[in-house]
N, C-alpha and C positions, 0 to 999 in steps of 0.2 A: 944130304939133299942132292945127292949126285942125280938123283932122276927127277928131280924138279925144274922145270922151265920158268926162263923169263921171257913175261909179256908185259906190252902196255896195256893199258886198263882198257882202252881204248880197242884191243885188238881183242878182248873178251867178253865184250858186250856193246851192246849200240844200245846212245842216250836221246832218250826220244823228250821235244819241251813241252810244256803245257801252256795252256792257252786260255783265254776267255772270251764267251761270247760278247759279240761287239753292241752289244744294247741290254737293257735291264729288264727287256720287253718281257710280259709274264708269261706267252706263250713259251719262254726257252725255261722255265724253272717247272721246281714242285713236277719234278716228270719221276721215272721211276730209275735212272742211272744217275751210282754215285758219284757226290760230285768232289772229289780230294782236295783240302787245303791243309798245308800244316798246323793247324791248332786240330786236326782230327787224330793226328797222330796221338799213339799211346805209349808214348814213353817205354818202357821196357819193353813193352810185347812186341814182339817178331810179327803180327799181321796188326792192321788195320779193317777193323769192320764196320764201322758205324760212318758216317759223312752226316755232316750239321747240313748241307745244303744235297739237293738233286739236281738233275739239268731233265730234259725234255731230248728225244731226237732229233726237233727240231733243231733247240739249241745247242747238241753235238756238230750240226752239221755247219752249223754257222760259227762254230767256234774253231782257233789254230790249232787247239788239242788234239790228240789224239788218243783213242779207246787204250788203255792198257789191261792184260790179259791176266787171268788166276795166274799165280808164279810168277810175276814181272813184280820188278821191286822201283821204289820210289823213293828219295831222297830231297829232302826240303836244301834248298840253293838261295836261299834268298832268307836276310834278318837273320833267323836261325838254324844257322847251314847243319846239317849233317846229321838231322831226325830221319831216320830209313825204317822204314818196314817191306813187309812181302803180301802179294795182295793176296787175299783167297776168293775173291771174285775179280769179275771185270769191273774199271772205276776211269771214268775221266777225272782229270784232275788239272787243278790251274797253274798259271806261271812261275808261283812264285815253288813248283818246285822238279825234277827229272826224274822219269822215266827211264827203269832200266832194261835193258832184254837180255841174256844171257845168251853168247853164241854157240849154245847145247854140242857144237862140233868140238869144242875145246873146252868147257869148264860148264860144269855141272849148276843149276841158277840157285840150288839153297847153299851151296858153298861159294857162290857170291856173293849171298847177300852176306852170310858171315868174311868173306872177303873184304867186304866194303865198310865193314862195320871197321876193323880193323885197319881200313884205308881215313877213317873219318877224320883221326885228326890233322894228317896231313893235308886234307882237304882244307880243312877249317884255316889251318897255317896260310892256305894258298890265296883263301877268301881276299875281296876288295871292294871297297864301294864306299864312298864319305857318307853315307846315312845309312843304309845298310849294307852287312855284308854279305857278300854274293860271291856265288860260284858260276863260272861259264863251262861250255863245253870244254872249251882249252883246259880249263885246268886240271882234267882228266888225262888231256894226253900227256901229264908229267908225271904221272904215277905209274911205276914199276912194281909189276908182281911177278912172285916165285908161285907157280904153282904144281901141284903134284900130278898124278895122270887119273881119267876120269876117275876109274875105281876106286882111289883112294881119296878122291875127292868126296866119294857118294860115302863112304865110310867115316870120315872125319865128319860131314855134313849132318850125318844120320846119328851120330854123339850126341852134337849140341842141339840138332832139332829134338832129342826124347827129351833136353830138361825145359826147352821152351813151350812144349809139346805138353809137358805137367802143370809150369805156370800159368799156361793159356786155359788147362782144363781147371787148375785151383781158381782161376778167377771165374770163369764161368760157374762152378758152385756156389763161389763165394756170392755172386750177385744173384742169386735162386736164393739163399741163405737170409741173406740181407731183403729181399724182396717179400720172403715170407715173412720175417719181422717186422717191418714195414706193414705188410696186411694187416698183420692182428694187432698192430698199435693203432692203424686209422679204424678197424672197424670198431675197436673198445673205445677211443677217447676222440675221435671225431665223427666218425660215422654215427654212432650210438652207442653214448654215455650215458644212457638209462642204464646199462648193463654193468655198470661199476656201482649202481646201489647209489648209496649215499657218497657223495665226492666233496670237496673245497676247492673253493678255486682259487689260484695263488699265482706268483709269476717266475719266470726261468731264475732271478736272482732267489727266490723261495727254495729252487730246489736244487742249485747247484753250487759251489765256489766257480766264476769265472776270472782265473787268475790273467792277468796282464805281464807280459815280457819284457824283460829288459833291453835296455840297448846295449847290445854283445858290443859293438866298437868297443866299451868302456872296461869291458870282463877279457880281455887277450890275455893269452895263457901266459904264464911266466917260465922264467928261465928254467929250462931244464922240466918244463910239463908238457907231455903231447897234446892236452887238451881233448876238447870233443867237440863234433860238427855244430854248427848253430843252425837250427829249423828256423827259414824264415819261410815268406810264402812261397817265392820257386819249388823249395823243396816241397813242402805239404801238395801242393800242385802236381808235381812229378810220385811222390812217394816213396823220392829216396835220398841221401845226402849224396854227392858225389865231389870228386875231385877240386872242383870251384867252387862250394862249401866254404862259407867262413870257418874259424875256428876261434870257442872260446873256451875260458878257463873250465876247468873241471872241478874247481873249488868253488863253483857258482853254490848258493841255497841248494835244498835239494828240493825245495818247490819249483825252482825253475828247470830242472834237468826233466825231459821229456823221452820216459821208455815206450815199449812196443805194450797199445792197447791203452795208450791214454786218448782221449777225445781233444781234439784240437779243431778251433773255431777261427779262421782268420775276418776279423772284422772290419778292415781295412783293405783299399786297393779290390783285391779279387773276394770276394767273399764266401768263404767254401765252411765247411763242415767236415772233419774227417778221422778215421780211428787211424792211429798214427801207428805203420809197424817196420817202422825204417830202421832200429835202433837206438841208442844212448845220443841225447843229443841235447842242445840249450837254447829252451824259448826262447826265441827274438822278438820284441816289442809290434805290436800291430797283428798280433796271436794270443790269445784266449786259452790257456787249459783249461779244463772243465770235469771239474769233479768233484762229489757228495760222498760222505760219508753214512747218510742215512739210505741213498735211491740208488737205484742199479743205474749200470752205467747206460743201457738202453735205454732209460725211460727219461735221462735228458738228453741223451744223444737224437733219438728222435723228436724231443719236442723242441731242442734249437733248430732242428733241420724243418720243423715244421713252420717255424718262422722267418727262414732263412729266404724267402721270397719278399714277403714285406722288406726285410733287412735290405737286400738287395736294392729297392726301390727306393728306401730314403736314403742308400747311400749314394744312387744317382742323383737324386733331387738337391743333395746336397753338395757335389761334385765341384769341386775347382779344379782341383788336382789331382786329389785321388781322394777318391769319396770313401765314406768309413760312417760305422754306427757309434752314438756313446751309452755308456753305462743305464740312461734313464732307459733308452730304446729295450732294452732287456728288462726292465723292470717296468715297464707298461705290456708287457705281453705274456697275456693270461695263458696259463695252462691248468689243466685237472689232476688234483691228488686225488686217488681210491682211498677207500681207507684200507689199515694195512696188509688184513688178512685178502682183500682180492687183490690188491699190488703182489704179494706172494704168492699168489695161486699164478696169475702171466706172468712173472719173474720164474717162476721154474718150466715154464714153456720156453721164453724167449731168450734169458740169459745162455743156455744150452745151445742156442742157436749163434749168441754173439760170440762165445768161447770157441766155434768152431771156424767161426769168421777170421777171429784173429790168428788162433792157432794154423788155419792154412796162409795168412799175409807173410807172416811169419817162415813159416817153408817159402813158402815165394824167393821173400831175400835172401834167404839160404842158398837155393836152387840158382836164380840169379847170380851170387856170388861165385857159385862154382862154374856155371859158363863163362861168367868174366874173365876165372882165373886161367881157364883150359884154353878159352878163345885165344888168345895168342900165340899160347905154347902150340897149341894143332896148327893154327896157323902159317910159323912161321918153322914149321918140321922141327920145331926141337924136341916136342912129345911128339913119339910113333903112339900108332894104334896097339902095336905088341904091347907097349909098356902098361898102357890100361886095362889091358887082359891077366898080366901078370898078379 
């Protein structure tokens, strides 16, 4: 590392804050510039595209924020410090998270953001706040980096961007995939259900097992077992276990151990729907497996997702604490059996479609995994660029 430099973090990039407009007035919303909060972020992906909210021009101009630019990265500073992505458009964004700008004269800005990714936990270390934690500006000027000179920065940069660069393209198939399944199940069994002939109608508990989870507290692995992650909602949320992961035994049932391409329902707290392809792991209580042994796995996957709005709605209704559906809720909600020979004819249309779904989730955390493992090492000069050519 003899040609590597040290800087402060501070000397590598200028952190610009976010802001919000000072009234809720409807002319600064519903505009057409995104408006960033950290529940937009996407968990593994390197960019951000989508924002739950807009602002208006008016309400940029009246807000402390300021525009950040395609290639400027952002990091959440507030509750859940240390979610970063990199923008691929321009996005205002609010307080609770920083703006980053890369000072192109010394360090290349997609080998910052991997920079900074590798900066996060000591960020996190630095956090402070009695209700949430929080990052300031200050606590950037404590962070020290080694960094290498442009060229090798854009070359190391240009690594981990092609496997980010795949994931970002597996998911965008992946939701063309999922979108065209989705089609042809609304148009058959909601849109028009004339076209399945003769049907019966029956209810989600009719066509699936909806298993219920354990409480892992009570399943901890024993002496001398490495055990496996526990899925509870964070993870199914995120799509992956990671390091703050419970851990429970590995001699759980094997009903309750949850592989890549089981359907997972959390019906409590957040209420989601999702094909699980994180790995080996062990339902935690307040999650749902969901699987038949007669029906493909699309055709209850999309008819709980097709209820998952109602679900949603009497779980608010019913909310103290953390609102949740029970057992009857799913047995009051009708769905249509074909009979079997046209369930097999869109079972060999759409199954084809779901295998390819999972099979790319799958490469994902593969891919994933392998950025994870290289990101430090490139990082911190211990893997040259030679060595991956060799």
């Amino acid at each position: 590392m003899e040609d590597w430099k040290e800087y402060k973090y501070t000397e590598l990039a200028s952190l610009i804050g976010g802001g919000t407009p000072k009234t809720t007035e409807a002319s600064y919303w519903n505009g057409n510039i995104p408006w960033l909060s950290v529940k937009d972020f996407c968990g593994n992906s390197k960019y951000v595209y989508k924002t739950e909210k807009h602002i208006t021009e008016l309400g940029l101009r009246n807000s402390s924020t300021k525009l950040l630019h395609r290639g400027d990265i952002i990091i959440s500073a507030r509750g859940t410090v240390g979610e970063i992505a990199m923008l691929p458009y321009d996005m205002a964004f609010n307080q609770s998270c920083f703006g980053i700008r890369a000072n192109v004269n010394v360090i290349n800005n997609h080998y910052l953001y991997y920079l900074t990714k590798t900066k996060v936990r000591e960020l996190q270390n630095s956090s402070h706040g009695s209700v949430f934690d929080t990052i300031t500006k200050d606590t950037f000027e404590n962070i020290n980096c080694y960094i290498p000179n442009i060229n090798e920065q854009i070359k190391i940069a240009a690594i981990l961007s092609s496997l980010d660069d795949k994931i970002e393209l597996n998911r965008r198939i992946n939701g063309n995939l999922e979108q065209q399944a989705q089609t042809l199940f609304n148009h058959y069994f909601i849109e028009r259900p004339d076209l399945l002939g003769k049907y019966k109608i029956s209810n989600l508990t009719g066509i699936a097992n909806y298993l219920n989870g354990l409480a892992m507290q009570k399943f901890r692995p024993q002496i001398e077992e490495n055990g496996i992650p526990v899925l509870k909602i964070k993870e199914l949320g995120q799509g992956y276990t990671d390091a703050s992961s419970d851990i429970c035994s590995e001699n759980i049932a094997d009903g309750y151990k949850v592989h890549n391409g089981d359907v997972i329902f959390s019906w409590s707290g957040t209420l989601m729907v999702k094909i699980w392809c994180g790995g080996l792991c062990g339902l935690n209580q307040h999650l749902f497996k969901v699987s038949s042994e007669i029906y493909p796995k699309w055709f209850y996957y999309f008819w709980t997702k097709h209820h998952l709005n109602k679900f949603i709605r009497i779980a608010q209704d019913k909310a103290v604490t953390m609102g949740h559906i029970k057992r009857n809720d799913l047995e009051a909600s009708e769905i249509l059996i074909p009979q079997m020979d046209i369930l097999a004819k869109l079972d060999a249309i759409i199954s084809p479609l779901f295998s390819q779904i999972i099979e790319m989730k799958c490469e994902n955390r593969n891919l994933a995994a392998i950025r994870d493992i290289l990101l430090p090492q490139l990082m911190s000069g211990k893997l040259k660029i030679n060595d991956l050519n060799r």
